[in-house]
Gaussian input, Z-matrix of N, CA and C with variables (Angstrom, degrees):
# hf/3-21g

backbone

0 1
 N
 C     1     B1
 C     2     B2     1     A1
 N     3     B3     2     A2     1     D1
 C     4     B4     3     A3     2     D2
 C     5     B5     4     A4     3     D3
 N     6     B6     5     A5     4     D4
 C     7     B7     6     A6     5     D5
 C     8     B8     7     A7     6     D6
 N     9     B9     8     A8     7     D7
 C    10    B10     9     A9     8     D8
 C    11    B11    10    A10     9     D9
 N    12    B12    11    A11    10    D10
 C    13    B13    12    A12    11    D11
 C    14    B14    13    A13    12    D12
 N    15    B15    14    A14    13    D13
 C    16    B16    15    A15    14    D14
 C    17    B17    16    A16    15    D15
 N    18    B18    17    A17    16    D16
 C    19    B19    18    A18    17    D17
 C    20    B20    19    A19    18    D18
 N    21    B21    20    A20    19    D19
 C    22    B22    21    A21    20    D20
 C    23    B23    22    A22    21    D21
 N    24    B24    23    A23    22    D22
 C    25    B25    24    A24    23    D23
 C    26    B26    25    A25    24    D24
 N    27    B27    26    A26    25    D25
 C    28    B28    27    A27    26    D26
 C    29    B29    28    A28    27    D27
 N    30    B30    29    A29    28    D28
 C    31    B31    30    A30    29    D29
 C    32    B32    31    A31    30    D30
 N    33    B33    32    A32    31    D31
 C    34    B34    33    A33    32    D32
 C    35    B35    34    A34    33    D33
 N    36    B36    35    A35    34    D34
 C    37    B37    36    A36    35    D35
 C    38    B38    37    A37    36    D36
 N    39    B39    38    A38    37    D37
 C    40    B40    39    A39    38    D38
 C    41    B41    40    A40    39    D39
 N    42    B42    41    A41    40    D40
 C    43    B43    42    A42    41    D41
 C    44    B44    43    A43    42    D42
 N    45    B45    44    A44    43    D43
 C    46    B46    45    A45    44    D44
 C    47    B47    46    A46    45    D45
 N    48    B48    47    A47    46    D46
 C    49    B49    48    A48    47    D47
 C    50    B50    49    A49    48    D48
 N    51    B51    50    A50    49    D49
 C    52    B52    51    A51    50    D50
 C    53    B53    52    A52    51    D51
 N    54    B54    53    A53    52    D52
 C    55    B55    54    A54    53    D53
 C    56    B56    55    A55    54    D54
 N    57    B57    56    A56    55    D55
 C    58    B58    57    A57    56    D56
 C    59    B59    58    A58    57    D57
 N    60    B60    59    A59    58    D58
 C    61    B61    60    A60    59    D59
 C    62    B62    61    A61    60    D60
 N    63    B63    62    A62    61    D61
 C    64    B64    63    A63    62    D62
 C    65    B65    64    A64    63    D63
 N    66    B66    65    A65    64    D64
 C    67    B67    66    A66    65    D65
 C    68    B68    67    A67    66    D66
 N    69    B69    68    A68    67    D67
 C    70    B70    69    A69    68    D68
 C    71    B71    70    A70    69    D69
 N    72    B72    71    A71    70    D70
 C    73    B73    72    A72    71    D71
 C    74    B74    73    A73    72    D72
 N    75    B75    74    A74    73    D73
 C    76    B76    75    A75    74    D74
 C    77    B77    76    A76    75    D75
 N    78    B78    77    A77    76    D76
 C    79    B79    78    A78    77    D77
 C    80    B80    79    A79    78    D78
 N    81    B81    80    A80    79    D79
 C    82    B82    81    A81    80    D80
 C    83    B83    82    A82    81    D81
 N    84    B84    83    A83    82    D82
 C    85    B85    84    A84    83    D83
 C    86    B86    85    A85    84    D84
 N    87    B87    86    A86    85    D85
 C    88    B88    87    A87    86    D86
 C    89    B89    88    A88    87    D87
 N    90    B90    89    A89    88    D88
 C    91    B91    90    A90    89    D89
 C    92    B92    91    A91    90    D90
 N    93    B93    92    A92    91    D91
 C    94    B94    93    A93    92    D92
 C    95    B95    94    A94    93    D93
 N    96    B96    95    A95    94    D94
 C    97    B97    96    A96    95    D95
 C    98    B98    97    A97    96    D96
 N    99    B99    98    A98    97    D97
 C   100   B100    99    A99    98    D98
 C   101   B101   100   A100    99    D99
 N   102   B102   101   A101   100   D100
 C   103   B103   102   A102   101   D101
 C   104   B104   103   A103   102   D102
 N   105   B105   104   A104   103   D103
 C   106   B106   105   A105   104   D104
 C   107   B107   106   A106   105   D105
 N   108   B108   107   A107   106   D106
 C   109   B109   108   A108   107   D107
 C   110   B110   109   A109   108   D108
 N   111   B111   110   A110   109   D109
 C   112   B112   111   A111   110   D110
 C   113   B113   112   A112   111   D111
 N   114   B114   113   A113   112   D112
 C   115   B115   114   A114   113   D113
 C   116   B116   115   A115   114   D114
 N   117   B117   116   A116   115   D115
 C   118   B118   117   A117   116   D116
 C   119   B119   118   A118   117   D117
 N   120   B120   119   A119   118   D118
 C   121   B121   120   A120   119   D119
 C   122   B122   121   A121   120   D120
 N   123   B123   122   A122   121   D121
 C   124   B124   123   A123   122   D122
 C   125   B125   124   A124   123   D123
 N   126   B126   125   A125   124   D124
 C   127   B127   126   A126   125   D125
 C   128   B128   127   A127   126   D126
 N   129   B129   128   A128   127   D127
 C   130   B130   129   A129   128   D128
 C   131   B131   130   A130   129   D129
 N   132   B132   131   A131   130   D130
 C   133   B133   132   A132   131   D131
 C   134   B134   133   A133   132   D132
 N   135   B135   134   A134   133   D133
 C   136   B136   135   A135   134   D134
 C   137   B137   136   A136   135   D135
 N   138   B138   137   A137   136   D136
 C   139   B139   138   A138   137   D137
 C   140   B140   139   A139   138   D138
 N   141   B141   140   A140   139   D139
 C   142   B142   141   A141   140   D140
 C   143   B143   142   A142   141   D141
 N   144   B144   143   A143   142   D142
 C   145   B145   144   A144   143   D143
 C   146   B146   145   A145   144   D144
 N   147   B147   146   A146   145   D145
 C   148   B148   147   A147   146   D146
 C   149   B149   148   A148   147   D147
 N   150   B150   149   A149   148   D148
 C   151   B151   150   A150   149   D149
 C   152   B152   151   A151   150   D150
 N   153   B153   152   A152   151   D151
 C   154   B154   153   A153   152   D152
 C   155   B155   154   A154   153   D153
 N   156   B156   155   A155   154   D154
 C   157   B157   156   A156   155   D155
 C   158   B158   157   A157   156   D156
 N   159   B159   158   A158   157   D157
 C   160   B160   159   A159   158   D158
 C   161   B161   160   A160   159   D159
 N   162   B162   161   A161   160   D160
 C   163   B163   162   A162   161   D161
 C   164   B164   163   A163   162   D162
 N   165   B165   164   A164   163   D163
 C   166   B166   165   A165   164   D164
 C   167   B167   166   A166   165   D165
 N   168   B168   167   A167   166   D166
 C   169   B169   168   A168   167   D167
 C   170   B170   169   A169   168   D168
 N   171   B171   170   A170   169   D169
 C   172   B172   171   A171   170   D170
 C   173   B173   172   A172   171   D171
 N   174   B174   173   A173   172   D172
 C   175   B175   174   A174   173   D173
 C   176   B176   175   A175   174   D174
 N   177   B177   176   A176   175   D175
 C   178   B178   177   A177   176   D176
 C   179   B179   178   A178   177   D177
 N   180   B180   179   A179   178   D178
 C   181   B181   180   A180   179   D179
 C   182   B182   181   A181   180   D180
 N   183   B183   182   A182   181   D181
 C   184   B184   183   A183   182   D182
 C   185   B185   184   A184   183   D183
 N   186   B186   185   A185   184   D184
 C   187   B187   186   A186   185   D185
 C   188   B188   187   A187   186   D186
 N   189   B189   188   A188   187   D187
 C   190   B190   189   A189   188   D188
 C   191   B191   190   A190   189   D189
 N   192   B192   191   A191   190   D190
 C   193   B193   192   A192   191   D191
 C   194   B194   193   A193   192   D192
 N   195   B195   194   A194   193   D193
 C   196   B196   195   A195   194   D194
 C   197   B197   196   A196   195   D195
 N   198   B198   197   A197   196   D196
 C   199   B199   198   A198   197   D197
 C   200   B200   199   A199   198   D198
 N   201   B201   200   A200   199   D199
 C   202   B202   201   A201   200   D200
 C   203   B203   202   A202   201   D201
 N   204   B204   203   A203   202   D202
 C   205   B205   204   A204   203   D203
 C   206   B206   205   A205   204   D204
 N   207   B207   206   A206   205   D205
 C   208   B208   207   A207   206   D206
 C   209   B209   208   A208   207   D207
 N   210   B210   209   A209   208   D208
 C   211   B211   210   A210   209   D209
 C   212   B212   211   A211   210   D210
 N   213   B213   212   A212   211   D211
 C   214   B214   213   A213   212   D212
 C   215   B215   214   A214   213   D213
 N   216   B216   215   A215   214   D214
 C   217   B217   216   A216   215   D215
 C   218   B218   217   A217   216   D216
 N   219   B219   218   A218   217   D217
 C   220   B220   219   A219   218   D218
 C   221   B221   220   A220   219   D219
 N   222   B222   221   A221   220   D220
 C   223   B223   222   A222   221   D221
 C   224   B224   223   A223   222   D222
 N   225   B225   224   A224   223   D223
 C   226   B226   225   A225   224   D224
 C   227   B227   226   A226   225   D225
 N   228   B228   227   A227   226   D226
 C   229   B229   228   A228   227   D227
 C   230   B230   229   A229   228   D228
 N   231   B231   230   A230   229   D229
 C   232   B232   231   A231   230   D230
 C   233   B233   232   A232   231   D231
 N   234   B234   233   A233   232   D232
 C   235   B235   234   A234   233   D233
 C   236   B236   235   A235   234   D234
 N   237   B237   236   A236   235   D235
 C   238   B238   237   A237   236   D236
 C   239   B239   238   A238   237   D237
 N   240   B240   239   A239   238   D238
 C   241   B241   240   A240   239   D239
 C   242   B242   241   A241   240   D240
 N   243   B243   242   A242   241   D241
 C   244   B244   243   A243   242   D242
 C   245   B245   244   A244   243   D243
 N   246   B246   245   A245   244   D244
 C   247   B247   246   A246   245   D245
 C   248   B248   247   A247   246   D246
 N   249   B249   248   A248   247   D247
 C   250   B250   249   A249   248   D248
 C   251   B251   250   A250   249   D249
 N   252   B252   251   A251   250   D250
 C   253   B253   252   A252   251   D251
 C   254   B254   253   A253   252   D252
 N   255   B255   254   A254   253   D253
 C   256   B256   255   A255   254   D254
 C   257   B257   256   A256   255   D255
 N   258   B258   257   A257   256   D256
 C   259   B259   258   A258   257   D257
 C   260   B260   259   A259   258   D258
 N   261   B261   260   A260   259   D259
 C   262   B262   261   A261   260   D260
 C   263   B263   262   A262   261   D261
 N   264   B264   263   A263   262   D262
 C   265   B265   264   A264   263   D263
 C   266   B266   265   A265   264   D264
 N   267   B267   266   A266   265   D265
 C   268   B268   267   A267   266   D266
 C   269   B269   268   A268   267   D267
 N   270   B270   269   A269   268   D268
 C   271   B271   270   A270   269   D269
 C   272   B272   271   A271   270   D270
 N   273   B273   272   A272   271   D271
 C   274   B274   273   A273   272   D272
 C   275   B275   274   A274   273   D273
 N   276   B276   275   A275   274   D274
 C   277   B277   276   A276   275   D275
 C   278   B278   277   A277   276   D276
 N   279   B279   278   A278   277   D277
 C   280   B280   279   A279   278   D278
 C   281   B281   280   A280   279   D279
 N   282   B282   281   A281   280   D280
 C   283   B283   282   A282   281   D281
 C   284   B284   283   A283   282   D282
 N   285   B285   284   A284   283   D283
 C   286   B286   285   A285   284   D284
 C   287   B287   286   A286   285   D285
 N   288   B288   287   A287   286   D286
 C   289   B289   288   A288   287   D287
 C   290   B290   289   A289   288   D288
 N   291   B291   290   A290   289   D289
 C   292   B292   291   A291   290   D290
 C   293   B293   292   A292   291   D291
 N   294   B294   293   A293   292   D292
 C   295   B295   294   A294   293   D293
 C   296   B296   295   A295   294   D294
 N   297   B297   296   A296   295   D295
 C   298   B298   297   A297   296   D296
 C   299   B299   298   A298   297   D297
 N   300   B300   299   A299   298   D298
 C   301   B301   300   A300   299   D299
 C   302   B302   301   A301   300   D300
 N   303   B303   302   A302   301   D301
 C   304   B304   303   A303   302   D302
 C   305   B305   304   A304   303   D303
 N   306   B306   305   A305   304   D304
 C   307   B307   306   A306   305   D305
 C   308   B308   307   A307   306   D306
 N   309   B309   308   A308   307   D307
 C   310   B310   309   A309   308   D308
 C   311   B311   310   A310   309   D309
 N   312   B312   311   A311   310   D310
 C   313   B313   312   A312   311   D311
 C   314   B314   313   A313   312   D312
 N   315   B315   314   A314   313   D313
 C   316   B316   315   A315   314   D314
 C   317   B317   316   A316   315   D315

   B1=1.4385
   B2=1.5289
   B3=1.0315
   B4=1.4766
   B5=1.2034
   B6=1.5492
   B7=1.3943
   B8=1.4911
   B9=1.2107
   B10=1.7089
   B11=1.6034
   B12=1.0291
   B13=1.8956
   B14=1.3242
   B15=1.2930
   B16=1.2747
   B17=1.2589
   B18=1.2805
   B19=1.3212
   B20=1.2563
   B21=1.5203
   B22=1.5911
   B23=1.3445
   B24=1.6241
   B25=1.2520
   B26=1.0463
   B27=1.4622
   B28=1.2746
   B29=1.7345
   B30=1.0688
   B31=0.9491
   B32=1.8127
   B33=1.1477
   B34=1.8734
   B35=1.8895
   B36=1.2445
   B37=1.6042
   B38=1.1922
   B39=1.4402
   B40=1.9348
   B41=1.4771
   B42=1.5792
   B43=1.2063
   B44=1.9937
   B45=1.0644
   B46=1.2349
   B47=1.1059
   B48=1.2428
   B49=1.8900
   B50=1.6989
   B51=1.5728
   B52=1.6569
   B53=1.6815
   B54=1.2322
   B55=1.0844
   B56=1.5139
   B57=1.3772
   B58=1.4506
   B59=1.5106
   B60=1.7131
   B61=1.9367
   B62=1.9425
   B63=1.3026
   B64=1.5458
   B65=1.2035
   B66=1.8004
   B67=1.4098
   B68=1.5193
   B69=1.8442
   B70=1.5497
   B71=1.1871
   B72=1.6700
   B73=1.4816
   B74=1.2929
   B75=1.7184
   B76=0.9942
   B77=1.2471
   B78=1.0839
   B79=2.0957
   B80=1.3040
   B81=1.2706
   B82=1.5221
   B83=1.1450
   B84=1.3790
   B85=2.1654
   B86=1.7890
   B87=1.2901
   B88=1.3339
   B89=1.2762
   B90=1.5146
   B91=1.1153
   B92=1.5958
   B93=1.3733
   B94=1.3108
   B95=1.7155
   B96=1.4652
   B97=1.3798
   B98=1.7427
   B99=0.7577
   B100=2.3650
   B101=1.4453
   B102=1.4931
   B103=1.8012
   B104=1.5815
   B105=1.8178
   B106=2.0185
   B107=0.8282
   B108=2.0137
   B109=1.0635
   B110=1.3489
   B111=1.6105
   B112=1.3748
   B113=1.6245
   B114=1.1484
   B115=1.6046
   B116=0.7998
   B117=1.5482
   B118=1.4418
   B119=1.0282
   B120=1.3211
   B121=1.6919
   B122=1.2643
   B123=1.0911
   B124=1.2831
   B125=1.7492
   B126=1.6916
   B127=1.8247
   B128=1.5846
   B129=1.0387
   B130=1.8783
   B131=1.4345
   B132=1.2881
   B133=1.9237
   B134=1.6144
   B135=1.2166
   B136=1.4298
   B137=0.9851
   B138=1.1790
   B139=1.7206
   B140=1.4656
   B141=1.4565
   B142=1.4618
   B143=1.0877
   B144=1.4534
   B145=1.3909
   B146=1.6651
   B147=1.2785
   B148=1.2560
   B149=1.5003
   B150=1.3143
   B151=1.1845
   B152=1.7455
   B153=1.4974
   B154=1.6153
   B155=1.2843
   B156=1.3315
   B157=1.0053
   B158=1.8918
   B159=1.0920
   B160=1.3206
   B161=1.5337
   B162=1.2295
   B163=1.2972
   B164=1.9508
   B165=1.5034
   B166=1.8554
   B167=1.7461
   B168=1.5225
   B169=1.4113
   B170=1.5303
   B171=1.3408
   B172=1.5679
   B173=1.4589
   B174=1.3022
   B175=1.1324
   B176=1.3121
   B177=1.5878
   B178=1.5740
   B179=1.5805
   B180=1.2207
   B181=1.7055
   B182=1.6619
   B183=0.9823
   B184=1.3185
   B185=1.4385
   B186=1.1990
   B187=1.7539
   B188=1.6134
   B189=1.6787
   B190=1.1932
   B191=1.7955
   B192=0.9557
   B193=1.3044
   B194=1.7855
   B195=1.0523
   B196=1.8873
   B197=1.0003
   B198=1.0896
   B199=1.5493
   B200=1.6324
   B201=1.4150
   B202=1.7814
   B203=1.6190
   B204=1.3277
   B205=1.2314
   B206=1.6666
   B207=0.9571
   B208=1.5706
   B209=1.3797
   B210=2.0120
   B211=1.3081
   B212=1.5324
   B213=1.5976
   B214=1.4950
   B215=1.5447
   B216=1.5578
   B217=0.9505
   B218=1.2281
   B219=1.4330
   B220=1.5452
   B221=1.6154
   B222=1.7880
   B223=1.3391
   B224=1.9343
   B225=1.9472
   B226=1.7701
   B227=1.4884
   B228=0.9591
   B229=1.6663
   B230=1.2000
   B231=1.4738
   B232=1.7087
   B233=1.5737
   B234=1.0733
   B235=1.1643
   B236=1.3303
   B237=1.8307
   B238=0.8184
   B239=1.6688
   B240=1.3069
   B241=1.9873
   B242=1.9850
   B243=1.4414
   B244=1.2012
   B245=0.9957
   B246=1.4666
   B247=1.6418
   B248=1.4905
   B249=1.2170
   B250=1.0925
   B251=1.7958
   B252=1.4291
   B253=1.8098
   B254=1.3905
   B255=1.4000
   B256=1.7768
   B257=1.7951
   B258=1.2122
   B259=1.5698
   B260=1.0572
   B261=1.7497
   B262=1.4289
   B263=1.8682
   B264=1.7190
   B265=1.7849
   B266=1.7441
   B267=1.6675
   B268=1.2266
   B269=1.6258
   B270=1.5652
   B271=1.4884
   B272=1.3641
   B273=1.5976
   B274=1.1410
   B275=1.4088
   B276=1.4090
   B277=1.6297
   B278=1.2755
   B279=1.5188
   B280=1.7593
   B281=1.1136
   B282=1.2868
   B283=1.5563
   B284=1.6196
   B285=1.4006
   B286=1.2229
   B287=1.8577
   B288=1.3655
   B289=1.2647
   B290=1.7903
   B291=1.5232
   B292=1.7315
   B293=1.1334
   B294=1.5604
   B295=1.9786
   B296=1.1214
   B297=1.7839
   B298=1.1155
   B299=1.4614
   B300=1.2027
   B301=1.9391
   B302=1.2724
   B303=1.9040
   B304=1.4032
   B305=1.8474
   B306=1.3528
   B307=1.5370
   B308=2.0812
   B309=1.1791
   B310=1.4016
   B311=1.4524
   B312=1.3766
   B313=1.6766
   B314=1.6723
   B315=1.2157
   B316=1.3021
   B317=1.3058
   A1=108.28
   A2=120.51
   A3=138.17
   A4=121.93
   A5=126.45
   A6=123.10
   A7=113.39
   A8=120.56
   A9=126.55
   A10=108.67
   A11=108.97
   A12=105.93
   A13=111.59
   A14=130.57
   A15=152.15
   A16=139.66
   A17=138.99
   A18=123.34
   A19=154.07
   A20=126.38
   A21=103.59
   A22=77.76
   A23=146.14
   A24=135.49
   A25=131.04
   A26=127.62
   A27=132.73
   A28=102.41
   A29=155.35
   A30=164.18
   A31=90.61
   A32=95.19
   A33=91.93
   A34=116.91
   A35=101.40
   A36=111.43
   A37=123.07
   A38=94.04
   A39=113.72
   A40=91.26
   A41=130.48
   A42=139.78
   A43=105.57
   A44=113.60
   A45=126.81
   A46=111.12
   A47=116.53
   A48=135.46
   A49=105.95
   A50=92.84
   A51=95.16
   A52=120.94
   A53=112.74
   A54=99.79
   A55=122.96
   A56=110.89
   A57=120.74
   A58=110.84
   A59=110.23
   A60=98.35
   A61=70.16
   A62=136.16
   A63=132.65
   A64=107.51
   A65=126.24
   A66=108.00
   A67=120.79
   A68=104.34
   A69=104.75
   A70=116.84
   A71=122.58
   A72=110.43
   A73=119.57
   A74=130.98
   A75=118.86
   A76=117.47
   A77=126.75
   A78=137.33
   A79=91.18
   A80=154.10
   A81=122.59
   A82=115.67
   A83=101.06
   A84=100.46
   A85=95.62
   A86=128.36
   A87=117.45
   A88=112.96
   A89=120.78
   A90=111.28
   A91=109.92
   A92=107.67
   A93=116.34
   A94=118.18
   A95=156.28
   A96=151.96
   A97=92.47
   A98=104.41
   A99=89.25
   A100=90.62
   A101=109.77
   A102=90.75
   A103=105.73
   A104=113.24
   A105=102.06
   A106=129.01
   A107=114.99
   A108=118.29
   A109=120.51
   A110=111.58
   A111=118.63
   A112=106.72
   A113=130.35
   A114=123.48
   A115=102.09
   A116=151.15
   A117=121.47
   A118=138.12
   A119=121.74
   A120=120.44
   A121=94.27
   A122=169.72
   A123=117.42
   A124=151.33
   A125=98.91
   A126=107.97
   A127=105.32
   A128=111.69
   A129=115.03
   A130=89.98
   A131=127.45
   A132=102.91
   A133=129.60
   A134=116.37
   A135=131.44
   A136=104.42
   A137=118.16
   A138=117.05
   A139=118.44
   A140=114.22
   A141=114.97
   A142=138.85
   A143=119.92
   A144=135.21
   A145=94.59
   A146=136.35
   A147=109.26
   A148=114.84
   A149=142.47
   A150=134.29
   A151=89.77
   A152=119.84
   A153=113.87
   A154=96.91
   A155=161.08
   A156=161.69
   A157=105.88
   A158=124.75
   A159=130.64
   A160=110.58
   A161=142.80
   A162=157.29
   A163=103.06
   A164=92.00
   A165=71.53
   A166=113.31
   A167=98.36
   A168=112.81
   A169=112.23
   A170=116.75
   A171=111.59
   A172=116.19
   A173=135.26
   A174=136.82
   A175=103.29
   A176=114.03
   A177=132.28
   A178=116.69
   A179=111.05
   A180=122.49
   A181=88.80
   A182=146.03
   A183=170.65
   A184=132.17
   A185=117.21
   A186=119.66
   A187=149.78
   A188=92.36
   A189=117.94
   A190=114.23
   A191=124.75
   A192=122.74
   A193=101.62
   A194=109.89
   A195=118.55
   A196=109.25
   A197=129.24
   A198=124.05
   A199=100.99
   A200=117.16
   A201=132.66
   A202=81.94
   A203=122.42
   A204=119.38
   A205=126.34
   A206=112.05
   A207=112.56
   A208=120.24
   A209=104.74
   A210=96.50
   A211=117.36
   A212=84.11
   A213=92.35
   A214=130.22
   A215=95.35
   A216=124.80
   A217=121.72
   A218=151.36
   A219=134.41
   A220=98.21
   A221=115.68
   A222=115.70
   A223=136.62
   A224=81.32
   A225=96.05
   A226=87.99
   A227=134.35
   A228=123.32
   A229=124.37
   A230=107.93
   A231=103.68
   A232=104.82
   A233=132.84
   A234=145.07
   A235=118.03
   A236=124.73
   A237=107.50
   A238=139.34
   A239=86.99
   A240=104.29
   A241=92.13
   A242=135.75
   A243=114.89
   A244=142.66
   A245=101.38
   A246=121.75
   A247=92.20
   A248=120.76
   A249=142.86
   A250=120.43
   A251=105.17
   A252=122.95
   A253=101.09
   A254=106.01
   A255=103.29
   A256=111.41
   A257=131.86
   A258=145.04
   A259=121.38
   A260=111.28
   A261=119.87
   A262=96.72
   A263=91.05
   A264=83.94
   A265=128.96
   A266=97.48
   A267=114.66
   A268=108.34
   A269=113.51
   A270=106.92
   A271=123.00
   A272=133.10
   A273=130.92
   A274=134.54
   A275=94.51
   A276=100.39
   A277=117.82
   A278=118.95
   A279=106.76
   A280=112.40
   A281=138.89
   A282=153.54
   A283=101.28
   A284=129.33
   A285=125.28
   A286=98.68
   A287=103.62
   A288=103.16
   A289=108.34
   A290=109.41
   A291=93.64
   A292=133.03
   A293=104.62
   A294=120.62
   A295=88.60
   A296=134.94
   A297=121.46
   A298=151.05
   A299=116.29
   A300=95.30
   A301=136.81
   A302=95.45
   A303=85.84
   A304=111.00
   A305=118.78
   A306=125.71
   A307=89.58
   A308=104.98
   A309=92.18
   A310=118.79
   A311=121.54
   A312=119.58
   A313=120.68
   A314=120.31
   A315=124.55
   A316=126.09
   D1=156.57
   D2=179.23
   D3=-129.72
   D4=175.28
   D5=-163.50
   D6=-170.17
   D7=100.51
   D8=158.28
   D9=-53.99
   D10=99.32
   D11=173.16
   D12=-115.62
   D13=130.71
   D14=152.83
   D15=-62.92
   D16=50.66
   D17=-171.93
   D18=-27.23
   D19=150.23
   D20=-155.66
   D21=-96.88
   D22=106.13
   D23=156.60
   D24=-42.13
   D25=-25.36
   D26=161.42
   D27=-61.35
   D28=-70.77
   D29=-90.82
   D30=-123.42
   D31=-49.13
   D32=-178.08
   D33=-94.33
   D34=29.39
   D35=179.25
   D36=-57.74
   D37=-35.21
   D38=-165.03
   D39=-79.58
   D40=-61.59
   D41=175.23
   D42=-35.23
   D43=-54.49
   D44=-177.83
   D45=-49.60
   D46=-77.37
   D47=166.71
   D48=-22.17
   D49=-61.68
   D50=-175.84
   D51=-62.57
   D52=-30.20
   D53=167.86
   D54=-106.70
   D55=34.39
   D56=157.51
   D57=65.78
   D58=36.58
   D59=-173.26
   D60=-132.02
   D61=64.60
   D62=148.53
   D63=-67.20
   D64=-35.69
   D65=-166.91
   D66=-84.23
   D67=3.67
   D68=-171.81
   D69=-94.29
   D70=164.23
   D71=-165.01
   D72=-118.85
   D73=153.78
   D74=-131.13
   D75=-60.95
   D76=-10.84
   D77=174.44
   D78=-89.62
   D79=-24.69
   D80=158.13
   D81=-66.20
   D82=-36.12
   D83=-164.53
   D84=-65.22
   D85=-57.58
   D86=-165.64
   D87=-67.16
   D88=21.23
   D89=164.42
   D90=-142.98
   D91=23.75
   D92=170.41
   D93=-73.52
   D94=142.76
   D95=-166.21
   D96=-81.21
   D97=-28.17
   D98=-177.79
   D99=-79.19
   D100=-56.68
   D101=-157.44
   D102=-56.47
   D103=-23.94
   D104=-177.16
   D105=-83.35
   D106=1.59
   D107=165.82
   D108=-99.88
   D109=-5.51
   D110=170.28
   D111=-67.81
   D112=-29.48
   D113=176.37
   D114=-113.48
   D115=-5.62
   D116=136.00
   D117=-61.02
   D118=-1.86
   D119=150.83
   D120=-115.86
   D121=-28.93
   D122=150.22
   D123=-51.06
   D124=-30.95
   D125=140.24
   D126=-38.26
   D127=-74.46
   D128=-156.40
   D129=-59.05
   D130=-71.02
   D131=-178.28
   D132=-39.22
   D133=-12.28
   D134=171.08
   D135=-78.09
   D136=-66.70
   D137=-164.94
   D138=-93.63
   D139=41.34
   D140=154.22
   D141=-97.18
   D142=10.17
   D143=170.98
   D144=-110.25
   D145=16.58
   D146=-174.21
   D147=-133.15
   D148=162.72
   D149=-117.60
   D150=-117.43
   D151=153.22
   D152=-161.73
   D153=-62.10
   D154=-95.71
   D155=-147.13
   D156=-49.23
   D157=4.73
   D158=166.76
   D159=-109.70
   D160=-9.80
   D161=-146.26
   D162=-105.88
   D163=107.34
   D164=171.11
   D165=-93.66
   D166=130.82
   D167=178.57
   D168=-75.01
   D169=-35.44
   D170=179.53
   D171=-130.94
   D172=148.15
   D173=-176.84
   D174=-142.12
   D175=149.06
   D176=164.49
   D177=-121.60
   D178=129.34
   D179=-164.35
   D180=-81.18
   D181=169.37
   D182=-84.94
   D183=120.97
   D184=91.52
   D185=168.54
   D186=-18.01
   D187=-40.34
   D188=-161.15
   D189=-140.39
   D190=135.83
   D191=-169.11
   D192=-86.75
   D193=140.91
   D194=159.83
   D195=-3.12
   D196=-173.38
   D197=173.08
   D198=166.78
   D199=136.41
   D200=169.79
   D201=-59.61
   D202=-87.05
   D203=-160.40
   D204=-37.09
   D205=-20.56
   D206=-176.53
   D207=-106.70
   D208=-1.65
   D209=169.61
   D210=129.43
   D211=-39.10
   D212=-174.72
   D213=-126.81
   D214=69.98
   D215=-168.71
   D216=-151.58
   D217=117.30
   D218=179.16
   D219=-82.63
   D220=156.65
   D221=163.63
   D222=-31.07
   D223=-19.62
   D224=-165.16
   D225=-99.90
   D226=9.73
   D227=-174.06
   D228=94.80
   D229=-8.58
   D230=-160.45
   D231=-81.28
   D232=179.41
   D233=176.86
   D234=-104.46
   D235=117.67
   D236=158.83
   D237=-116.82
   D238=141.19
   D239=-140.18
   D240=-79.84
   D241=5.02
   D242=141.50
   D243=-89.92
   D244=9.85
   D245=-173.40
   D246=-95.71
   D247=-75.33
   D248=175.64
   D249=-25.66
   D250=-49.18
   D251=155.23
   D252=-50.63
   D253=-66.65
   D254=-164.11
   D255=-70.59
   D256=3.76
   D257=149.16
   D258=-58.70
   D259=-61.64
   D260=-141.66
   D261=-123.37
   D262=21.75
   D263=-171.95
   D264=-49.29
   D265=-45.43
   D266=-172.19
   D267=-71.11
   D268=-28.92
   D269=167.10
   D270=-74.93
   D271=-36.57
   D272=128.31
   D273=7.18
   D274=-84.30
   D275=175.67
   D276=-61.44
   D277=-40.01
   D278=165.65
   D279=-39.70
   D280=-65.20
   D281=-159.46
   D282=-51.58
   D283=-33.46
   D284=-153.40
   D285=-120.79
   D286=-11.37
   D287=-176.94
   D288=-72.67
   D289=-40.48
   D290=179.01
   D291=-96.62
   D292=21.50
   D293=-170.37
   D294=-75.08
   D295=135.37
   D296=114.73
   D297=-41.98
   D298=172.27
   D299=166.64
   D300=-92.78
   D301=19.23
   D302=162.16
   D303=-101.67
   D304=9.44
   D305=153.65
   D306=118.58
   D307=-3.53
   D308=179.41
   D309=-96.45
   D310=157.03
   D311=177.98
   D312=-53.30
   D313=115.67
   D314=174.64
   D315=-33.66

C-alpha cells in the first residue's frame, strides 16, 4: 500500500525549528531527508498493530492539501481519486516502481 501524505505544517513547526530548515518552503521541506524520516517513523509507529496487507510500504509527502479549487475535491469533501491519479501520476509511479512482490522497498 502507498500513501500521498500532507503535512499539518502547523503541527511540525517545533520539529522544523529544531532542525534548523524554518527558512525552507513547503516543496523543499517535503522533500527534505529529516522531515521523510520524521514520518517514516511515525508511519511505522502506526502501523505496528496492523496486518501486512494493511501496512503502507511507501509514502510521498505533498505540499498542499486537496482542494475544491484545484479539482480534486467534490463540493461534499470527498476526494476525487481520478483527478488526483492524473496530478500525482509521476509521484505515484515512483512509489510503485521499487516494491518488490513481496510488498517491500527494492
Amino acid at each position: 500500500m502507498t500513501a500521498l501524505v500532507v503535512p499539518s505544517f502547523e503541527n511540525i513547526k517545533g520539529f522544523v525549528v529544531e532542525k534548523g530548515l524554518q527558512g525552507l518552503s513547503r516543496e523543499e521541506l517535503v522533500k527534505h531527508p529529516a522531515v521523510i524520516d520524521f514520518f517514516r517513523q511515525k508511519i511505522d509507529d502506526l502501523r505496528r498493530n496492523l496486518a501486512p496487507h494493511e501496512k503502507i510500504v511507501r509514502f510521498a509527502l505533498i505540499p498542499e492539501e486537496f482542494s475544491l479549487e484545484d479539482g480534486e475535491m467534490t463540493p461534499t469533501l470527498k476526494l476525487k481519486r481520478k483527478i488526483i491519479l492524473e496530478c500525482y501520476a509521476p509521484l505515484i509511479e515512483d512509489m510503485y516502481r521499487d516494491i518488490d512482490r513481496t510488498g517491500r522497498n527494492g
